[in-house]
N, CA, C and O atoms as CSV, one atom per row, in Angstrom:
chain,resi,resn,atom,element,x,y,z
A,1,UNK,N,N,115.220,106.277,101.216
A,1,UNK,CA,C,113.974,105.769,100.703
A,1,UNK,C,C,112.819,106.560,101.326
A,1,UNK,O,O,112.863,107.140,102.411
A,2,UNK,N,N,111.566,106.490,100.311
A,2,UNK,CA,C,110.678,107.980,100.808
A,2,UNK,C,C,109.729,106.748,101.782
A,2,UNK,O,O,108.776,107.146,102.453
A,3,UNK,N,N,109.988,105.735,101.769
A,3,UNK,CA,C,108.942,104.521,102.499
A,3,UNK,C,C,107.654,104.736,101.796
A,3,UNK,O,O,106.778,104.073,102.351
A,4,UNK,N,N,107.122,105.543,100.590
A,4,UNK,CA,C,106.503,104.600,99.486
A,4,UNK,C,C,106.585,104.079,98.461
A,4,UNK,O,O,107.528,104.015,97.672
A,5,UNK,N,N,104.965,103.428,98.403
A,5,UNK,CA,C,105.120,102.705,96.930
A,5,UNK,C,C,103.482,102.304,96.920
A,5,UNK,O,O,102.715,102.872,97.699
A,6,UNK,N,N,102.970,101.191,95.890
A,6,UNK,CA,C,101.690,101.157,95.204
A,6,UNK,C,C,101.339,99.224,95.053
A,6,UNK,O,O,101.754,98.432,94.206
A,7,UNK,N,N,100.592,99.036,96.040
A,7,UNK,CA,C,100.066,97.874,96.114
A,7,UNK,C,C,99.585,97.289,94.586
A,7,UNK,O,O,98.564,97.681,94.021
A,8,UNK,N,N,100.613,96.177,93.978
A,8,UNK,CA,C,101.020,95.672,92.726
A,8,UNK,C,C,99.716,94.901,92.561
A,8,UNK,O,O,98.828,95.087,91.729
A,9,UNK,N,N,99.832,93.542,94.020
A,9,UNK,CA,C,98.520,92.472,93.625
A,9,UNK,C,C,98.422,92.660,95.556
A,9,UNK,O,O,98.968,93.295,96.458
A,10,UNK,N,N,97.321,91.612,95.348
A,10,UNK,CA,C,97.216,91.426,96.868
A,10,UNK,C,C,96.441,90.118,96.699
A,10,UNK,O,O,96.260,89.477,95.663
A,11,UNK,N,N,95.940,89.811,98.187
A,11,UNK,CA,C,95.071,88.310,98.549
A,11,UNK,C,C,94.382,88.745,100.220
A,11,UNK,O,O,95.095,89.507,100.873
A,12,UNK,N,N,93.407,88.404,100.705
A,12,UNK,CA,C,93.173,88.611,101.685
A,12,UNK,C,C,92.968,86.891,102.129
A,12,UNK,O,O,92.528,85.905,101.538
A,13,UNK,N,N,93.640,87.193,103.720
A,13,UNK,CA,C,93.708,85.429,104.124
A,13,UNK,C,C,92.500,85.337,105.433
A,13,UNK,O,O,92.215,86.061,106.386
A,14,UNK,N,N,92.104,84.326,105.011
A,14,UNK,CA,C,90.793,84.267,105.908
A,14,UNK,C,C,91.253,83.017,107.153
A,14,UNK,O,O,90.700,82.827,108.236
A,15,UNK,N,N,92.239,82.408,106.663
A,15,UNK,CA,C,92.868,81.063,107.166
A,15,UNK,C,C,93.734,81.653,108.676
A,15,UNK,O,O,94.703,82.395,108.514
A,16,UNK,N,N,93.335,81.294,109.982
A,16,UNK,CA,C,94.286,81.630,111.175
A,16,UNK,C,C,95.725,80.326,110.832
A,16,UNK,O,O,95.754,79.103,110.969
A,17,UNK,N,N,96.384,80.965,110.526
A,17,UNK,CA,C,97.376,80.260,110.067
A,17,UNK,C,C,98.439,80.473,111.728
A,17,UNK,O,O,98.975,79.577,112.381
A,18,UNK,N,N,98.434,81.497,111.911
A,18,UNK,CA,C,99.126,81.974,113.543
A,18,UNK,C,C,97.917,82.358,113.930
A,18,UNK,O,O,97.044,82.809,113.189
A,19,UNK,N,N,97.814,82.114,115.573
A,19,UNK,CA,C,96.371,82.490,116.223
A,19,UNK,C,C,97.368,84.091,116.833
A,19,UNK,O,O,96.605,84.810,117.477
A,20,UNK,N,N,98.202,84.435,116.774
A,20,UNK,CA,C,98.165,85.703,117.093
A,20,UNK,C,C,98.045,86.663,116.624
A,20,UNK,O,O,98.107,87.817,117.048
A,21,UNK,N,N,97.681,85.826,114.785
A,21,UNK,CA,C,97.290,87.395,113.940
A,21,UNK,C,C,95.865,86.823,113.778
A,21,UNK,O,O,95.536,85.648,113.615
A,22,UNK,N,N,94.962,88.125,113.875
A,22,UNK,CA,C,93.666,88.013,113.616
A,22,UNK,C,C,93.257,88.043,112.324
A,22,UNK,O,O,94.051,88.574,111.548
A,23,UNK,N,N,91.706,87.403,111.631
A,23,UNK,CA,C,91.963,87.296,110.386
A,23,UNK,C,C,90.375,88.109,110.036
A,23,UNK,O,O,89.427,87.951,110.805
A,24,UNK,N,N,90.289,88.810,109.020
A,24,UNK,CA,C,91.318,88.430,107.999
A,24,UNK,C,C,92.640,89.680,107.880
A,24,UNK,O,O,92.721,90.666,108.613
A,25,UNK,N,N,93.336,89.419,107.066
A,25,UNK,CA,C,94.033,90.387,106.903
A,25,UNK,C,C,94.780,90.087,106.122
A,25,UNK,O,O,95.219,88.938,106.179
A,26,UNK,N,N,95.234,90.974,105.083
A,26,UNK,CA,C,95.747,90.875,103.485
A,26,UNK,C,C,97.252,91.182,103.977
A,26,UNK,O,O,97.645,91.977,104.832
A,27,UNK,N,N,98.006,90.233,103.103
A,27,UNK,CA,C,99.318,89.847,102.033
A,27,UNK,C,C,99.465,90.677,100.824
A,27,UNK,O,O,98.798,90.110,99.958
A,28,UNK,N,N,100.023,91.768,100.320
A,28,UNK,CA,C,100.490,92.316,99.351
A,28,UNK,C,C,101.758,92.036,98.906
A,28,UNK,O,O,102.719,91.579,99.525
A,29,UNK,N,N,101.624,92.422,97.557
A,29,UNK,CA,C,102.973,92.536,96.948
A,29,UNK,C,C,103.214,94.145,96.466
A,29,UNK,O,O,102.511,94.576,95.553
A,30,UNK,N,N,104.157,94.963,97.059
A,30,UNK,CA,C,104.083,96.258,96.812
A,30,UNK,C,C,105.721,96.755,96.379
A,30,UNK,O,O,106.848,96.551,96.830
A,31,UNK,N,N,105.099,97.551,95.195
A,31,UNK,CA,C,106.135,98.009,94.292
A,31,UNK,C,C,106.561,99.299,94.772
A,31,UNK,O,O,105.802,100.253,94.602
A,32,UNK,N,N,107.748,99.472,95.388
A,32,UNK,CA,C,108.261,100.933,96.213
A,32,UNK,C,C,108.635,102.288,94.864
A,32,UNK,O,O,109.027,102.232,93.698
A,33,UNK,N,N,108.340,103.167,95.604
A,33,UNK,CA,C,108.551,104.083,94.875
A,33,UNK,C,C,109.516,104.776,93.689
A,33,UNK,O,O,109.279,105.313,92.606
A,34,UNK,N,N,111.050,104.405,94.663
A,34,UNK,CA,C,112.511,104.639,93.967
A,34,UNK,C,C,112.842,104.087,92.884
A,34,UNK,O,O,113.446,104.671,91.984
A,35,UNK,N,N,112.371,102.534,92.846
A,35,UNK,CA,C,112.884,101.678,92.060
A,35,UNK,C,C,111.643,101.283,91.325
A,35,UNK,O,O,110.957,100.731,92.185
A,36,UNK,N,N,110.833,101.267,89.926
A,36,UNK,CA,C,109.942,100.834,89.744
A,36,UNK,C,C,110.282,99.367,89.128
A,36,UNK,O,O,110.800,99.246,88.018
A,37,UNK,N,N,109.853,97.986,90.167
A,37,UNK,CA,C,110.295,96.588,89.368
A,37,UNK,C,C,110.883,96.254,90.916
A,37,UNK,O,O,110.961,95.036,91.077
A,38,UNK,N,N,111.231,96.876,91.861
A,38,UNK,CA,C,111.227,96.838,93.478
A,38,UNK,C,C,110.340,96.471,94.046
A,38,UNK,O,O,109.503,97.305,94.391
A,39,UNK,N,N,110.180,95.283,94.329
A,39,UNK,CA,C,108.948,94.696,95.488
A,39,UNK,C,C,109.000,94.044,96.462
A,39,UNK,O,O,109.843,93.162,96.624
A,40,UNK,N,N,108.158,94.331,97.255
A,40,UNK,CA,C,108.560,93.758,98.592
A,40,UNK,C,C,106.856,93.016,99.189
A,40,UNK,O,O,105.819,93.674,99.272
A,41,UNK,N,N,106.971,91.833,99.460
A,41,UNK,CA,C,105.897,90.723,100.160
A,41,UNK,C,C,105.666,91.873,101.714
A,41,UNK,O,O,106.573,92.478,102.285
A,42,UNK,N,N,104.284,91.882,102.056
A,42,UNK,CA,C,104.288,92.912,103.025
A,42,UNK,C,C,103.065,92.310,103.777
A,42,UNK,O,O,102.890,91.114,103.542
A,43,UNK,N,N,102.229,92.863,104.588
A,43,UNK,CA,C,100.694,93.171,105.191
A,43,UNK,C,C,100.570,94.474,104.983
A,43,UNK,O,O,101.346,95.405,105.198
A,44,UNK,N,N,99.235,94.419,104.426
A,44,UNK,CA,C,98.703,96.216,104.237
A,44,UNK,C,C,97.902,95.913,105.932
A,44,UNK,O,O,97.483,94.851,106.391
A,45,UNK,N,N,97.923,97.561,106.667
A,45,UNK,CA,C,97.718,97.328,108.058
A,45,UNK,C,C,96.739,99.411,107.964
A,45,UNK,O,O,96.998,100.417,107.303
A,46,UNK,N,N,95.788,99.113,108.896
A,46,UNK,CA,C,95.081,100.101,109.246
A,46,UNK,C,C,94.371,100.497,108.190
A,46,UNK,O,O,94.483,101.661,107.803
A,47,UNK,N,N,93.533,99.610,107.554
A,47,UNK,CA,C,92.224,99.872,106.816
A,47,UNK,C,C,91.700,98.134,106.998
A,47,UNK,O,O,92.299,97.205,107.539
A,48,UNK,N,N,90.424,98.159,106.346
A,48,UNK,CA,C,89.651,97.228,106.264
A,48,UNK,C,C,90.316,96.564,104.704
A,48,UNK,O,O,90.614,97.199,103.693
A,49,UNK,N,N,90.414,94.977,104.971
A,49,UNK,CA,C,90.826,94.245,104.195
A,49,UNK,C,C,89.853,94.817,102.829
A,49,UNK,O,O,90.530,95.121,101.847
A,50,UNK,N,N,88.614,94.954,102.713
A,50,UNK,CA,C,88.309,95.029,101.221
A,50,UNK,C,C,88.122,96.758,100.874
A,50,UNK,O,O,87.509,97.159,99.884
A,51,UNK,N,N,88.673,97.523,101.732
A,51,UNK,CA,C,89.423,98.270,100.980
A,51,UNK,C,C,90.618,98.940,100.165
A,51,UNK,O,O,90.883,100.031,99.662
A,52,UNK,N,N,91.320,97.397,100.350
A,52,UNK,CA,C,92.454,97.622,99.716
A,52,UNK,C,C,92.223,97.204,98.170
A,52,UNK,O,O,91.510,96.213,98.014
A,53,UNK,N,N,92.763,97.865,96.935
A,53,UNK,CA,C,92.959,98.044,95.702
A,53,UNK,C,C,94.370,98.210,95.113
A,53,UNK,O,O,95.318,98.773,95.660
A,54,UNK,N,N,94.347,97.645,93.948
A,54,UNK,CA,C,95.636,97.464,93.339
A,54,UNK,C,C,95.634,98.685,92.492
A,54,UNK,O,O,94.674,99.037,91.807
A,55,UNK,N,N,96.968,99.419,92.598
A,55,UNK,CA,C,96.735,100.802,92.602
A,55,UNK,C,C,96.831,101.586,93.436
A,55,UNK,O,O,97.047,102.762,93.141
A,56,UNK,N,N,96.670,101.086,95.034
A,56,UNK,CA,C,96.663,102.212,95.849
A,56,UNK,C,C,98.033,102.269,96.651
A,56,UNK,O,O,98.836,101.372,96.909
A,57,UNK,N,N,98.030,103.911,97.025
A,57,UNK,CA,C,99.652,104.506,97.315
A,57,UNK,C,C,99.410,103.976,98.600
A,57,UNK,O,O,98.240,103.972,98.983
A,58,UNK,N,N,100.692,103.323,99.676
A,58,UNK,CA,C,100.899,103.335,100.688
A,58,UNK,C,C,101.959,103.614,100.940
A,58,UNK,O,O,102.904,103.657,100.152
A,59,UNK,N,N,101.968,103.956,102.616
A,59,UNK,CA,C,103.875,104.060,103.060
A,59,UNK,C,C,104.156,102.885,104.222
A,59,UNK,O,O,103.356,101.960,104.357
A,60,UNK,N,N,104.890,102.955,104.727
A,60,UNK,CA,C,105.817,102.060,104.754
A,60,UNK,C,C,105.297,102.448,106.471
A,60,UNK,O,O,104.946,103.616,106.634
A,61,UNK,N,N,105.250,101.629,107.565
A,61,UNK,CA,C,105.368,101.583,109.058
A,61,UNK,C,C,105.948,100.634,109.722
A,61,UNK,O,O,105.716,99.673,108.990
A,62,UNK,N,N,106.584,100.206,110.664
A,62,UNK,CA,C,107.297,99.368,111.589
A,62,UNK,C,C,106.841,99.215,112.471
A,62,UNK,O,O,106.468,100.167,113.156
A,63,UNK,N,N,106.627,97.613,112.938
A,63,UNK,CA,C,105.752,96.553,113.644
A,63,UNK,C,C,106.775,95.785,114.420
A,63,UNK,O,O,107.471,94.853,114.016
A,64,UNK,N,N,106.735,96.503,115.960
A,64,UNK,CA,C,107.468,95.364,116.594
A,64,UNK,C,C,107.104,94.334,116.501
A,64,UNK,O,O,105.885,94.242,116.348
A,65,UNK,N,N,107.906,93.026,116.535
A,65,UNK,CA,C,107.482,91.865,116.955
A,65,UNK,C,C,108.711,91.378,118.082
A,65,UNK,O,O,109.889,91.713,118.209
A,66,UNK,N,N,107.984,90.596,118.690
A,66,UNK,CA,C,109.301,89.919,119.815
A,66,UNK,C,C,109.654,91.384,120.847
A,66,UNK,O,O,109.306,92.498,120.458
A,67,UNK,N,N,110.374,91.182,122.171
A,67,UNK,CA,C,110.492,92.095,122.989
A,67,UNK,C,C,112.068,91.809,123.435
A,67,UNK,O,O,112.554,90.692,123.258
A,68,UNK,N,N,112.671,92.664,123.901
A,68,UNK,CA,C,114.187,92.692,124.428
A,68,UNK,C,C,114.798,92.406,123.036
A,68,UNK,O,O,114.395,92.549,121.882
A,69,UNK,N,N,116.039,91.903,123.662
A,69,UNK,CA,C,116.973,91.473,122.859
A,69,UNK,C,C,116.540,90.772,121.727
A,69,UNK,O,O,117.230,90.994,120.732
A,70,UNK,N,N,115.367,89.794,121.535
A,70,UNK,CA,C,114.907,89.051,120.707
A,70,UNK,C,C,113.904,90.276,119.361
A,70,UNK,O,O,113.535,89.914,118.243
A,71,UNK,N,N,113.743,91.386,119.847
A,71,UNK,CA,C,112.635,92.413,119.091
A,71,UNK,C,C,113.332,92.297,117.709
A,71,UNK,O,O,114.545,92.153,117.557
A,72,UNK,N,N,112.468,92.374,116.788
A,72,UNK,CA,C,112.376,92.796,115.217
A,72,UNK,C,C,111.700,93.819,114.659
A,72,UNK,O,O,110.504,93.530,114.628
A,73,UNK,N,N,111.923,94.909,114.193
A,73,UNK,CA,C,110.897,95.491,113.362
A,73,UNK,C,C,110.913,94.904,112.382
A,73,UNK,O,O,111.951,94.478,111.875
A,74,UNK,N,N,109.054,94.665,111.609
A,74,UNK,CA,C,109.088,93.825,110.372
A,74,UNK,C,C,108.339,95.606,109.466
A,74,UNK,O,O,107.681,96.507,109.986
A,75,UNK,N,N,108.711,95.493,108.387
A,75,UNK,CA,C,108.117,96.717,107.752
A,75,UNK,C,C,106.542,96.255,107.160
A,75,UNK,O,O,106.181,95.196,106.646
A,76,UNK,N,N,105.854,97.397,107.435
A,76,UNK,CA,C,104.176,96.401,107.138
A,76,UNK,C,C,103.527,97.966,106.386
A,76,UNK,O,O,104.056,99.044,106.659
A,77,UNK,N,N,102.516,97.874,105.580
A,77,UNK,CA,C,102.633,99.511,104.873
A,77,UNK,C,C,101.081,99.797,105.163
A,77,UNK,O,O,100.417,98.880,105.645
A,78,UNK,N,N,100.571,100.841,104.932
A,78,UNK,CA,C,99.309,101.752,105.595
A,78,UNK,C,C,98.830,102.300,104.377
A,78,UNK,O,O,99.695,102.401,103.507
A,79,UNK,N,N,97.502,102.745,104.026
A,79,UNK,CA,C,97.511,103.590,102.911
A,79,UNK,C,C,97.910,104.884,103.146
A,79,UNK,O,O,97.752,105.345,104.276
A,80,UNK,N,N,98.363,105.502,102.337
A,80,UNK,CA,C,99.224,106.716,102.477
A,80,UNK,C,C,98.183,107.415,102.662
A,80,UNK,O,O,96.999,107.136,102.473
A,81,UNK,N,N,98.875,108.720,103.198
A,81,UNK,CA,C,97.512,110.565,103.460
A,81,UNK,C,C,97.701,110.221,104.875
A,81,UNK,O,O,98.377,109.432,105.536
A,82,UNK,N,N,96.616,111.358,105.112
A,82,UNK,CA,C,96.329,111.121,106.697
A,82,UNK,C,C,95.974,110.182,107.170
A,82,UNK,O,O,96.334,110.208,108.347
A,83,UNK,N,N,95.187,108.864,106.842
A,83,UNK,CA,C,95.466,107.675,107.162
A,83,UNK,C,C,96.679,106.773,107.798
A,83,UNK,O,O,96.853,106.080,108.800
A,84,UNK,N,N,97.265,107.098,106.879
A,84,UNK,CA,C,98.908,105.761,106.688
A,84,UNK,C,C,99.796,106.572,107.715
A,84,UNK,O,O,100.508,105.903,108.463
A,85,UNK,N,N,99.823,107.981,107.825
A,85,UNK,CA,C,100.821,108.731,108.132
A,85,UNK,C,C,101.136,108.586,110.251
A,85,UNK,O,O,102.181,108.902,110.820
A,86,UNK,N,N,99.981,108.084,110.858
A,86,UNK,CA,C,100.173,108.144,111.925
A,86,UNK,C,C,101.177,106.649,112.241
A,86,UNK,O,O,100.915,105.713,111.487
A,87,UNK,N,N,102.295,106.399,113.307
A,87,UNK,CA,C,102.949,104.898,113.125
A,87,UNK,C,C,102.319,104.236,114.063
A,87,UNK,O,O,101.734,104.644,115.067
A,88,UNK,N,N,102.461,103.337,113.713
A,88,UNK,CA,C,102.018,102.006,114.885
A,88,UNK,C,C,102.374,101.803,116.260
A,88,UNK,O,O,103.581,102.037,116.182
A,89,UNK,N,N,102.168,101.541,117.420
A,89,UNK,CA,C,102.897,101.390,118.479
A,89,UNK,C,C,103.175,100.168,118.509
A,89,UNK,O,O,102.502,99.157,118.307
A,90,UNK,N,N,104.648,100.419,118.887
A,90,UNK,CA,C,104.771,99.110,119.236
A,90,UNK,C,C,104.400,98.072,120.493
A,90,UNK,O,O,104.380,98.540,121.631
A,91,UNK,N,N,104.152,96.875,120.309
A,91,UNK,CA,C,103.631,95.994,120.636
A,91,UNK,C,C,104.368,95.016,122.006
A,91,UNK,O,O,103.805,94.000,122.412
């Protein structure tokens, strides 16, 4: 998988629903590249919530959560280019 694809719909949440994510910050639904009708529930991450648009290319980055034995990467996507392309550290 090339880890993109094209933000389908989105929502930005203003609601601290977890106090360890800061708000706001948008919920997408993003359609991956390989498969067109492939979607995956995500967070768009490293831009400002109202610049995200339906239509726009992102790739794909990995977000620790949890530490040791308990760690997860959750996949969370960036807008693609020189933007999207640097990864996240983990946490």
């Amino acid at each position: 998988m090339s880890g993109r694809g094209t933000v389908l719909t989105y929502t930005v949440n203003f609601h601290p629903y977890n106090p360890a994510v800061p708000t706001p910050y948008v919920i997408a639904i993003v359609e991956l590249a390989e498969q067109p009708g492939l979607r995956l529930a995500t967070n768009i991450v490293d831009c400002e919530p109202d610049s995200v648009v339906c239509g726009m290319p992102v790739e794909v980055q990995f977000e620790q959560q949890g530490t040791g034995a308990d760690a997860v990467f959750v996949p969370v996507f960036a807008p693609a280019g020189d933007a999207g392309t640097a990864r996240r550290a983990p946490t």
